[in-house]
Chimera marker file (.cmm) of the C-alpha trace (Angstrom):
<marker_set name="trace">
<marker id="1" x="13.409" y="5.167" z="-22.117" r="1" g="1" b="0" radius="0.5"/>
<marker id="2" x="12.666" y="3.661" z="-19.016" r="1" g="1" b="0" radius="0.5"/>
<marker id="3" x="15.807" y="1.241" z="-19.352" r="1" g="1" b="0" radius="0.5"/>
<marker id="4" x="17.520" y="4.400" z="-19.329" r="1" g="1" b="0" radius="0.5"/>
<marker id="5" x="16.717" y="5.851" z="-15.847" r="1" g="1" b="0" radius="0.5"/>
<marker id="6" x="18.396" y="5.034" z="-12.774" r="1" g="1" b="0" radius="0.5"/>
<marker id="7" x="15.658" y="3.932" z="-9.976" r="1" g="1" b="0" radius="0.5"/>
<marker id="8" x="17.041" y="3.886" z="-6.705" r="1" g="1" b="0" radius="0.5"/>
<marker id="9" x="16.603" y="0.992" z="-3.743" r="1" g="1" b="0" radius="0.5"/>
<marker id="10" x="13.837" y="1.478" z="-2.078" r="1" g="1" b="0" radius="0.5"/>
<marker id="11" x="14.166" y="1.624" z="1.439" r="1" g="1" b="0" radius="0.5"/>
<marker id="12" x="12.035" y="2.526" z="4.482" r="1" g="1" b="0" radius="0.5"/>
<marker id="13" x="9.009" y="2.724" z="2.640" r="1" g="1" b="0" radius="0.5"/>
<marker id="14" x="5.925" y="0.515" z="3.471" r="1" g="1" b="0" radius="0.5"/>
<marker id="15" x="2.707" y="-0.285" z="2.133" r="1" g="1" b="0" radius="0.5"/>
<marker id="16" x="0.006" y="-1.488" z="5.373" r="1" g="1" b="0" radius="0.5"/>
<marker id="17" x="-3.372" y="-2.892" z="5.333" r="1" g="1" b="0" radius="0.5"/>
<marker id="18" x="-5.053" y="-2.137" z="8.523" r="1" g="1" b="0" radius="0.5"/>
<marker id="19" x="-8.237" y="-2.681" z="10.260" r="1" g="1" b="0" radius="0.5"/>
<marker id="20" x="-10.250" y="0.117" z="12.346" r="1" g="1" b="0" radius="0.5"/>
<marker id="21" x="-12.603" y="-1.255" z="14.813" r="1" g="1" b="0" radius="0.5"/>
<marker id="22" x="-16.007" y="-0.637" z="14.559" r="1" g="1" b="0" radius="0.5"/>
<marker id="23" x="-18.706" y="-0.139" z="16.733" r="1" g="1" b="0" radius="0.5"/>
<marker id="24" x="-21.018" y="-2.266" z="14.540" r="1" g="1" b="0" radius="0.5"/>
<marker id="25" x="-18.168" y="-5.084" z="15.264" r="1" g="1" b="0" radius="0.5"/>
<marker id="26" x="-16.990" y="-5.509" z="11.782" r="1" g="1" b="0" radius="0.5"/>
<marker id="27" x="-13.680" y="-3.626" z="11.308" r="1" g="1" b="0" radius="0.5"/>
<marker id="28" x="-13.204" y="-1.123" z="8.347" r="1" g="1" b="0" radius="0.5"/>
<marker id="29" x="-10.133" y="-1.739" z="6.483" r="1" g="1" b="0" radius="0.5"/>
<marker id="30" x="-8.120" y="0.661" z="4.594" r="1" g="1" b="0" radius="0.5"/>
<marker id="31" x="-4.193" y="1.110" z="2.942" r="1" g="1" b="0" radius="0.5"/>
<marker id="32" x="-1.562" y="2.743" z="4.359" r="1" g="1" b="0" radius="0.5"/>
<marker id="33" x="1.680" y="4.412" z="3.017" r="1" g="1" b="0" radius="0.5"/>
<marker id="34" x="4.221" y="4.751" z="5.922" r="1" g="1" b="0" radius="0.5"/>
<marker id="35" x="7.706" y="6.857" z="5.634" r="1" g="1" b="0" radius="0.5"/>
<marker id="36" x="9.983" y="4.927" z="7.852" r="1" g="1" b="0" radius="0.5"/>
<marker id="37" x="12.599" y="7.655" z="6.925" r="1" g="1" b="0" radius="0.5"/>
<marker id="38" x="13.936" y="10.208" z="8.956" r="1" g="1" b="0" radius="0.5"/>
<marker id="39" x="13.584" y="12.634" z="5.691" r="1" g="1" b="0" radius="0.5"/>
<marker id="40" x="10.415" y="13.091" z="3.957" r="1" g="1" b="0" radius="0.5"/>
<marker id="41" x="9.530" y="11.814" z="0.203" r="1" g="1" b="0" radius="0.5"/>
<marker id="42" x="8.104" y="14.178" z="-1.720" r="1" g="1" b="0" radius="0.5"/>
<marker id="43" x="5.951" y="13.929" z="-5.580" r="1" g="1" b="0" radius="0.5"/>
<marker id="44" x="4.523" y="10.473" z="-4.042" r="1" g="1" b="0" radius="0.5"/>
<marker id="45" x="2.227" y="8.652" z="-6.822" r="1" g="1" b="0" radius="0.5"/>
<marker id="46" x="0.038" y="5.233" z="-5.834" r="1" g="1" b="0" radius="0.5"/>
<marker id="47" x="-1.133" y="3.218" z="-8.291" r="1" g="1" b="0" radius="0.5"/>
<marker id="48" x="-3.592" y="0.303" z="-7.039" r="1" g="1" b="0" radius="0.5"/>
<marker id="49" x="-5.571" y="-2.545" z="-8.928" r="1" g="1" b="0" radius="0.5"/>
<marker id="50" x="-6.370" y="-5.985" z="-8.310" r="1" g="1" b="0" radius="0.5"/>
<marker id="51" x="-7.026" y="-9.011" z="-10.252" r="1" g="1" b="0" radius="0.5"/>
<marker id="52" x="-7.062" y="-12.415" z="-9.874" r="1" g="1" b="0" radius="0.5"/>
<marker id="53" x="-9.563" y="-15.645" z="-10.201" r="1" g="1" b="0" radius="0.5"/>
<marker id="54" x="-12.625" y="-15.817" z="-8.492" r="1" g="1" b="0" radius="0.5"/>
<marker id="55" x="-14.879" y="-19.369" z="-8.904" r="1" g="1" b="0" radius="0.5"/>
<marker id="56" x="-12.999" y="-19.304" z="-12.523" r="1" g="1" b="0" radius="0.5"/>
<marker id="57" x="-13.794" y="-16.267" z="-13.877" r="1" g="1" b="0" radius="0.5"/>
<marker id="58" x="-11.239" y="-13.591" z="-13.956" r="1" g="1" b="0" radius="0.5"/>
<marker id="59" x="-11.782" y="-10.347" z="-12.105" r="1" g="1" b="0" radius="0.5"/>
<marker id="60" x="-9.938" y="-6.657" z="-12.239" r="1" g="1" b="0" radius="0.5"/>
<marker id="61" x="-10.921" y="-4.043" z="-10.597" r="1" g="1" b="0" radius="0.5"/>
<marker id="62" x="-10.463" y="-0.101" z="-11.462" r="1" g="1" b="0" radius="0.5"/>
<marker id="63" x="-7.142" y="1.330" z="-11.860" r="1" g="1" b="0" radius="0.5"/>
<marker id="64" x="-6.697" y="4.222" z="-8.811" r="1" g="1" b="0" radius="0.5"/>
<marker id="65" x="-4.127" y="6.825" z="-9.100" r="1" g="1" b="0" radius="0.5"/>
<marker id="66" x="-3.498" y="8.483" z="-5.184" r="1" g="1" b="0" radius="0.5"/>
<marker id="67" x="-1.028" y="11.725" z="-5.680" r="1" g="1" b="0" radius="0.5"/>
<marker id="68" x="0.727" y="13.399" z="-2.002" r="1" g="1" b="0" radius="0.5"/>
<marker id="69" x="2.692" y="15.929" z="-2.216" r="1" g="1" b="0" radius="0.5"/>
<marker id="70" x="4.630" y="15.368" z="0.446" r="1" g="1" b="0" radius="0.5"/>
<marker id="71" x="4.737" y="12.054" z="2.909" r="1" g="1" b="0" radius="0.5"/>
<marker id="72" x="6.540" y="13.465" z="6.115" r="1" g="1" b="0" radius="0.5"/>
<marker id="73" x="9.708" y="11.690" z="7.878" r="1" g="1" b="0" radius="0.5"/>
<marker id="74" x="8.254" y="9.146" z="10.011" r="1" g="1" b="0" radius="0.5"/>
<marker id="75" x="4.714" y="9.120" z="9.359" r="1" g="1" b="0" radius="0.5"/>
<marker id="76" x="2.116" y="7.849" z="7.064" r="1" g="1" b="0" radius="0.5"/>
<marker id="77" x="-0.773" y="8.553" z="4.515" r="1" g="1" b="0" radius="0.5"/>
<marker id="78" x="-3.750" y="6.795" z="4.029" r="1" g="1" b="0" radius="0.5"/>
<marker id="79" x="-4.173" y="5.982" z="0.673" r="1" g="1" b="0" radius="0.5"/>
<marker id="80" x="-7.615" y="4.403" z="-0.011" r="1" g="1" b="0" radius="0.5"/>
<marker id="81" x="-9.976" y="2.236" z="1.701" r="1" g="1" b="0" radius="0.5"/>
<marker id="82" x="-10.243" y="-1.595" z="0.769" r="1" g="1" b="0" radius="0.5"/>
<marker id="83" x="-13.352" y="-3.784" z="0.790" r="1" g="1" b="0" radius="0.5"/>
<marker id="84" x="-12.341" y="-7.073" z="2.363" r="1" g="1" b="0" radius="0.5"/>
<marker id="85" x="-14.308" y="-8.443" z="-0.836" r="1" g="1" b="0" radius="0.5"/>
<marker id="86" x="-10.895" y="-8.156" z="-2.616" r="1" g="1" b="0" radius="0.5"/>
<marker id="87" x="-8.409" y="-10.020" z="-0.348" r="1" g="1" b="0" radius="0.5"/>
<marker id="88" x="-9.065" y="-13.098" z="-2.239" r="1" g="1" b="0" radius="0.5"/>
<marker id="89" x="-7.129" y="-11.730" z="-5.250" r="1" g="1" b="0" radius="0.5"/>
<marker id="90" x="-4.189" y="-9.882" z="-5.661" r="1" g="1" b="0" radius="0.5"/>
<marker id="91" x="-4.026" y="-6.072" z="-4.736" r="1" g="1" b="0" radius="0.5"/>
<marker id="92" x="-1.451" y="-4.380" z="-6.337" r="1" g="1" b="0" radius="0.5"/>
<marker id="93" x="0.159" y="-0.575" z="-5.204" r="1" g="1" b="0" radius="0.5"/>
<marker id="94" x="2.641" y="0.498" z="-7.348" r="1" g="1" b="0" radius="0.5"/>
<marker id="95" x="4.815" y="3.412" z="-5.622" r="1" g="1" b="0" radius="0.5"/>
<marker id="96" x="6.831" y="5.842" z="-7.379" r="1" g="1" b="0" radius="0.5"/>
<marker id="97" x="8.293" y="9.009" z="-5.269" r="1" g="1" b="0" radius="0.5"/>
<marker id="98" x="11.178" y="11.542" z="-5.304" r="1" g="1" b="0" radius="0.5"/>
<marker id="99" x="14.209" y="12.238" z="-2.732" r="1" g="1" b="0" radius="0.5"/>
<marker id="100" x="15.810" y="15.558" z="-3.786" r="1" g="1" b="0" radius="0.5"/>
<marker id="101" x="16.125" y="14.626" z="-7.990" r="1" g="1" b="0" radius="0.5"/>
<marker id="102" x="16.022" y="10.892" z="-7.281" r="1" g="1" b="0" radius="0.5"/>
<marker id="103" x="13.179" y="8.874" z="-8.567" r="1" g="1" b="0" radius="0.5"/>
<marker id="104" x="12.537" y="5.556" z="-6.599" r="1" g="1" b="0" radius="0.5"/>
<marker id="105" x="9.595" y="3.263" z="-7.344" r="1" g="1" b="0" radius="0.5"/>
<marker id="106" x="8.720" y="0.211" z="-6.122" r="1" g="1" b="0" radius="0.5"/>
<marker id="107" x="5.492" y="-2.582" z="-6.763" r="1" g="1" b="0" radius="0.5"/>
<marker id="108" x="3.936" y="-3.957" z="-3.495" r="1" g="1" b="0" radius="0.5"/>
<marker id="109" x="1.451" y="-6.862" z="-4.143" r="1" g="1" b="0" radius="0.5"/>
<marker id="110" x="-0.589" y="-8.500" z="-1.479" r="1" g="1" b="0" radius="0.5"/>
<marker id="111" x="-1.276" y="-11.861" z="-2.676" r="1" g="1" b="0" radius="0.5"/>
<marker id="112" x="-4.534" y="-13.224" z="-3.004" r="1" g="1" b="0" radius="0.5"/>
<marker id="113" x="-5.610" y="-14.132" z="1.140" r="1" g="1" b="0" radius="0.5"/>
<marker id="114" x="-2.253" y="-12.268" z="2.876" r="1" g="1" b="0" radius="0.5"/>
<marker id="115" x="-5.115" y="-10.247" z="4.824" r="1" g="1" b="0" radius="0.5"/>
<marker id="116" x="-6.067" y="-13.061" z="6.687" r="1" g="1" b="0" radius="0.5"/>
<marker id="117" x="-6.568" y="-13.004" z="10.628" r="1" g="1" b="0" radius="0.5"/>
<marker id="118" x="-3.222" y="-15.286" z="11.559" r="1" g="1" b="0" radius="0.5"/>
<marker id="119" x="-1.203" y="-12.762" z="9.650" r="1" g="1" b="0" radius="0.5"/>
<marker id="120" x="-1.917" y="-9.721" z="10.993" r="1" g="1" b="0" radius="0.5"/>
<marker id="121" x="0.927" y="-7.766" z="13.115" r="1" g="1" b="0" radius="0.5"/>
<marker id="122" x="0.400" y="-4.663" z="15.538" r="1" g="1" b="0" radius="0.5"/>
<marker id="123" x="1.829" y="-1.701" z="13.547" r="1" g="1" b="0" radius="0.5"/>
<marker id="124" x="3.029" y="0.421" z="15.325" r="1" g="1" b="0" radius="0.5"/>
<marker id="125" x="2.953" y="3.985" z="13.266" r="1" g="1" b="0" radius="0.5"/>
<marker id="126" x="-0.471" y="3.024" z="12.314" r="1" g="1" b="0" radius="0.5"/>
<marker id="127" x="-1.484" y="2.047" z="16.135" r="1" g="1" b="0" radius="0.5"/>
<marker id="128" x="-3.815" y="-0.203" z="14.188" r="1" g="1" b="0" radius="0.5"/>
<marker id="129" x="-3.096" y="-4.491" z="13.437" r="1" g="1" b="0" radius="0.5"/>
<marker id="130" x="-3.020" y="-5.305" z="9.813" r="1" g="1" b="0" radius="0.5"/>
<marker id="131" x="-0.445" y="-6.735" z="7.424" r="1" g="1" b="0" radius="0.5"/>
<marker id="132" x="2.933" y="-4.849" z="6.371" r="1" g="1" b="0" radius="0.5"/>
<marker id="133" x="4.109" y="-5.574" z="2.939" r="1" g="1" b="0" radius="0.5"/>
<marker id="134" x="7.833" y="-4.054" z="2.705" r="1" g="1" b="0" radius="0.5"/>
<link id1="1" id2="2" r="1" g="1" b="0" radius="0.2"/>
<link id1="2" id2="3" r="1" g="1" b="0" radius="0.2"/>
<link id1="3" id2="4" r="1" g="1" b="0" radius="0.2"/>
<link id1="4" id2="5" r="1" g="1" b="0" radius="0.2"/>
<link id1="5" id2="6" r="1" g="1" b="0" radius="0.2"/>
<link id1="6" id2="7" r="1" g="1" b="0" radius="0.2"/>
<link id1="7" id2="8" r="1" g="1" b="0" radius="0.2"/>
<link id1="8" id2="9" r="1" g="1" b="0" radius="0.2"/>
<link id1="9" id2="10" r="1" g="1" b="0" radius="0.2"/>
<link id1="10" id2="11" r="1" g="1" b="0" radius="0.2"/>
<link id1="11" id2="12" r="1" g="1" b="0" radius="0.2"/>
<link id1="12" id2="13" r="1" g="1" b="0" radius="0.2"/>
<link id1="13" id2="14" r="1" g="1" b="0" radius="0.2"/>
<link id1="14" id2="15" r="1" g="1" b="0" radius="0.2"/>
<link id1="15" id2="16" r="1" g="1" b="0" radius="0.2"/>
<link id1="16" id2="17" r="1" g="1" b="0" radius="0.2"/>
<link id1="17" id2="18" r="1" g="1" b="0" radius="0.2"/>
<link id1="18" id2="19" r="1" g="1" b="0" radius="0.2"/>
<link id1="19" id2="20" r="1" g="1" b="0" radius="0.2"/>
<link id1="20" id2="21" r="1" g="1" b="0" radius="0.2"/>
<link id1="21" id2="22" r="1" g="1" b="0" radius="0.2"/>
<link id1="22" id2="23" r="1" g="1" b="0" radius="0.2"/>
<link id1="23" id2="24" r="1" g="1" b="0" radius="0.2"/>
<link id1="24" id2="25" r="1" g="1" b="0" radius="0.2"/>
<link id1="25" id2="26" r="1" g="1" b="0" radius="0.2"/>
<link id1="26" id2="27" r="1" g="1" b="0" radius="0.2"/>
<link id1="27" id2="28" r="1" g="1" b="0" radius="0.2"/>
<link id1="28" id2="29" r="1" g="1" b="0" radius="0.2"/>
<link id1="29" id2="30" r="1" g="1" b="0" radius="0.2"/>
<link id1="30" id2="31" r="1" g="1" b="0" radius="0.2"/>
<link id1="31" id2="32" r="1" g="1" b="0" radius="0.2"/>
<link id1="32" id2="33" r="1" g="1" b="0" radius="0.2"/>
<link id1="33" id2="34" r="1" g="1" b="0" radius="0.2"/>
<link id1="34" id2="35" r="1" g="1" b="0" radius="0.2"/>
<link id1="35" id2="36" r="1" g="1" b="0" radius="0.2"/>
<link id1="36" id2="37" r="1" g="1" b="0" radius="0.2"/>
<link id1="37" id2="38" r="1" g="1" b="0" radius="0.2"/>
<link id1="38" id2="39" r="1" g="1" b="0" radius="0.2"/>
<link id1="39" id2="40" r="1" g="1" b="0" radius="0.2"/>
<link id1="40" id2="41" r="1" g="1" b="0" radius="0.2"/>
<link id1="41" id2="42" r="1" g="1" b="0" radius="0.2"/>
<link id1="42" id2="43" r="1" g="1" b="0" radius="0.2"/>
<link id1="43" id2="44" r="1" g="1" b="0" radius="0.2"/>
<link id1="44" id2="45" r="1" g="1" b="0" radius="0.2"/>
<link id1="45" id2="46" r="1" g="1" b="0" radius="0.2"/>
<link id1="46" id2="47" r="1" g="1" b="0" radius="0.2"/>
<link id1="47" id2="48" r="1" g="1" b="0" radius="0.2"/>
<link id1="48" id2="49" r="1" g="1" b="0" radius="0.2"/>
<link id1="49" id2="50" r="1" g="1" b="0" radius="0.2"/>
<link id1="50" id2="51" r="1" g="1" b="0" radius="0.2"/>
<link id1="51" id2="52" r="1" g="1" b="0" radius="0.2"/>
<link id1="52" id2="53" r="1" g="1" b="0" radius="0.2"/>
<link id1="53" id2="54" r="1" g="1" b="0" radius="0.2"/>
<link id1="54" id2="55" r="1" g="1" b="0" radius="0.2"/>
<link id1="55" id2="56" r="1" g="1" b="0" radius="0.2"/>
<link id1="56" id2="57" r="1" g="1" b="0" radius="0.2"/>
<link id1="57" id2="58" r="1" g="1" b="0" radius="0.2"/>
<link id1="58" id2="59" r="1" g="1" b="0" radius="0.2"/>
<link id1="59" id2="60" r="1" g="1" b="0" radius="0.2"/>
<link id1="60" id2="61" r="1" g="1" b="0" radius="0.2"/>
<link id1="61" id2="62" r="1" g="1" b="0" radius="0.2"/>
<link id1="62" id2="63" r="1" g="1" b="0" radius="0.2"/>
<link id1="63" id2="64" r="1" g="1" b="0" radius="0.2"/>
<link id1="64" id2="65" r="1" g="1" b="0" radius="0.2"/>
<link id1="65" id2="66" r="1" g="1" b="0" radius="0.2"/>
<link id1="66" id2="67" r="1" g="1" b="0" radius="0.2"/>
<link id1="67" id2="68" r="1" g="1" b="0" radius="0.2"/>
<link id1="68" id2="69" r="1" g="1" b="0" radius="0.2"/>
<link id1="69" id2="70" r="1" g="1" b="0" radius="0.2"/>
<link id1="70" id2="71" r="1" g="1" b="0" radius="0.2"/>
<link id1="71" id2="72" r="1" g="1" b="0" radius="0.2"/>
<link id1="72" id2="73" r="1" g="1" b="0" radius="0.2"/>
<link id1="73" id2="74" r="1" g="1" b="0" radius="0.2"/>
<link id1="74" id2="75" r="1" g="1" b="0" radius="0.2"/>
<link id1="75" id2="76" r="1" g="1" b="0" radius="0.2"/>
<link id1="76" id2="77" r="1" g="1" b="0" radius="0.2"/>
<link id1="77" id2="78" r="1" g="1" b="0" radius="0.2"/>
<link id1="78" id2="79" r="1" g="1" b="0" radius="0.2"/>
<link id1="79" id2="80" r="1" g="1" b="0" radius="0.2"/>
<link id1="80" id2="81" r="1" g="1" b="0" radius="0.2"/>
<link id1="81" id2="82" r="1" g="1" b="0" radius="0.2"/>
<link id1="82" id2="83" r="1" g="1" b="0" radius="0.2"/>
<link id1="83" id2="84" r="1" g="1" b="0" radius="0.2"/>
<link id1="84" id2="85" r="1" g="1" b="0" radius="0.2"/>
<link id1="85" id2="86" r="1" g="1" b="0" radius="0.2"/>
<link id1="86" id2="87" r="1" g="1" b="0" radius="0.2"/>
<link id1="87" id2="88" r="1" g="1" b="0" radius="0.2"/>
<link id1="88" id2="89" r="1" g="1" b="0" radius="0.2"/>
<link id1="89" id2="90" r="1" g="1" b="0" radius="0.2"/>
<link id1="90" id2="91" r="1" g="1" b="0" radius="0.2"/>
<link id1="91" id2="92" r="1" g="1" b="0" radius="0.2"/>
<link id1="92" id2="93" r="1" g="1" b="0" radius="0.2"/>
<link id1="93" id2="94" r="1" g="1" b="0" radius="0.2"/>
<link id1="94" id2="95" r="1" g="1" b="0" radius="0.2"/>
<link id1="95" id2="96" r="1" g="1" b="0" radius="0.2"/>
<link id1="96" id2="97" r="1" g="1" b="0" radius="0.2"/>
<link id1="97" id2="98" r="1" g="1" b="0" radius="0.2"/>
<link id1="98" id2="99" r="1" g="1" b="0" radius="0.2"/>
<link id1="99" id2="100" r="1" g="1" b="0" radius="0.2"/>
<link id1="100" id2="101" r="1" g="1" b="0" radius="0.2"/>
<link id1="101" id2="102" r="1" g="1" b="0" radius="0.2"/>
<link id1="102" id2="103" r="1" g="1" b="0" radius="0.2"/>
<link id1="103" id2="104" r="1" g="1" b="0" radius="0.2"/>
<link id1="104" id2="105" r="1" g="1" b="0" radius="0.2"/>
<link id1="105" id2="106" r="1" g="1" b="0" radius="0.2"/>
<link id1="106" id2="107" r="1" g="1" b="0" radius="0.2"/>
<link id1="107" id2="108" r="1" g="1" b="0" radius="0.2"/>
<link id1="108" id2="109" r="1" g="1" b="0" radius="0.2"/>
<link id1="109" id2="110" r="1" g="1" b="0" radius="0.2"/>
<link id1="110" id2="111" r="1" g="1" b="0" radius="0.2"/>
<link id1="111" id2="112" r="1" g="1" b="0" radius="0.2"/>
<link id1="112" id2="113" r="1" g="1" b="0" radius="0.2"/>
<link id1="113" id2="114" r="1" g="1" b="0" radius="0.2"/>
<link id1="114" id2="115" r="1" g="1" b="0" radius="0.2"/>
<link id1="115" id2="116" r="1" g="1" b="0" radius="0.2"/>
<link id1="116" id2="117" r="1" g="1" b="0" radius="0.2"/>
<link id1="117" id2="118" r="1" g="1" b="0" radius="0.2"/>
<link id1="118" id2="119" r="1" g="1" b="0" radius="0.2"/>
<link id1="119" id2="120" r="1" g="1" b="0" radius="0.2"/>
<link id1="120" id2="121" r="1" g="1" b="0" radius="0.2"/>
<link id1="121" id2="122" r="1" g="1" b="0" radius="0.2"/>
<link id1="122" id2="123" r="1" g="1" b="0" radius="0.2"/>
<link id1="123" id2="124" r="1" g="1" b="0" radius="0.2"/>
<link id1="124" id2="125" r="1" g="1" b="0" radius="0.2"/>
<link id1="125" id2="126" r="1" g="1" b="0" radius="0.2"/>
<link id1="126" id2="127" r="1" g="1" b="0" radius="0.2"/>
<link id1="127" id2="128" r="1" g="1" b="0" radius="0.2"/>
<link id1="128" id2="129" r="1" g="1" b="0" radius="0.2"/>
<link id1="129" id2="130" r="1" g="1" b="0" radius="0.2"/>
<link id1="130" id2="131" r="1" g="1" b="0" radius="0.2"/>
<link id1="131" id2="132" r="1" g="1" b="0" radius="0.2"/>
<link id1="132" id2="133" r="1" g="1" b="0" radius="0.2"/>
<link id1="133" id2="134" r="1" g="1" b="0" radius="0.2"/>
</marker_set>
């Protein structure tokens, strides 16, 4: 049972969503998995959806399932891109990985309009300026 199993803290791992610039002028945006550990994480599984309210009607999108192997010490993985579209709901990434035998998992959730200009930090790993859910 899932009462049954010990989950550890997560620590040092982030979920980012960042914008690339574009030529064209409007920036493409995609999520980020960073490894702020100085090990690596290793049977990584990402599950994203969103869902929320949109002019009263209520809207999900697909369920995504992202599998690494292996997320390096100090570095990241992009994990999907994200259509702007969807920042008015929320957008969920559910992260479960392994250190050694220990299973860790952990639910990130970007509330509905987080990505929003005034919130957006310079991330360093990434290089890029997004927002850093911890």
């Amino acid at each position: 049972m899932k009462k049954d199993i010990d989950f550890g803290t997560v620590e040092g791992i982030s979920v980012a969503i960042a914008a690339t610039p574009s030529p064209t002028g409007d920036p493409t945006w995609d999520v980020y998995l960073l490894n702020n550990n100085a090990f690596p994480v290793e049977n990584v599984l990402v599950t994203s959806k969103g869902y929320g309210v949109i002019d009263g009607n209520e809207v999900k999108t697909s369920v995504l399932r992202h599998m690494f192997e292996r997320v390096e010490a100090k570095s990241f993985v992009q994990v999907e891109p994200i259509d702007p579209a969807i920042f008015h709901i929320n957008n969920e990434y559910w992260v479960s990985y392994y250190i050694d035998r220990q299973i860790f998992d952990k639910k990130f959730v970007f509330v509905p309009d987080a990505v929003v200009e005034e919130n957006l930090i310079d991330i360093n790993m990434l290089q890029l300026r997004g927002v850093l859910h911890s």
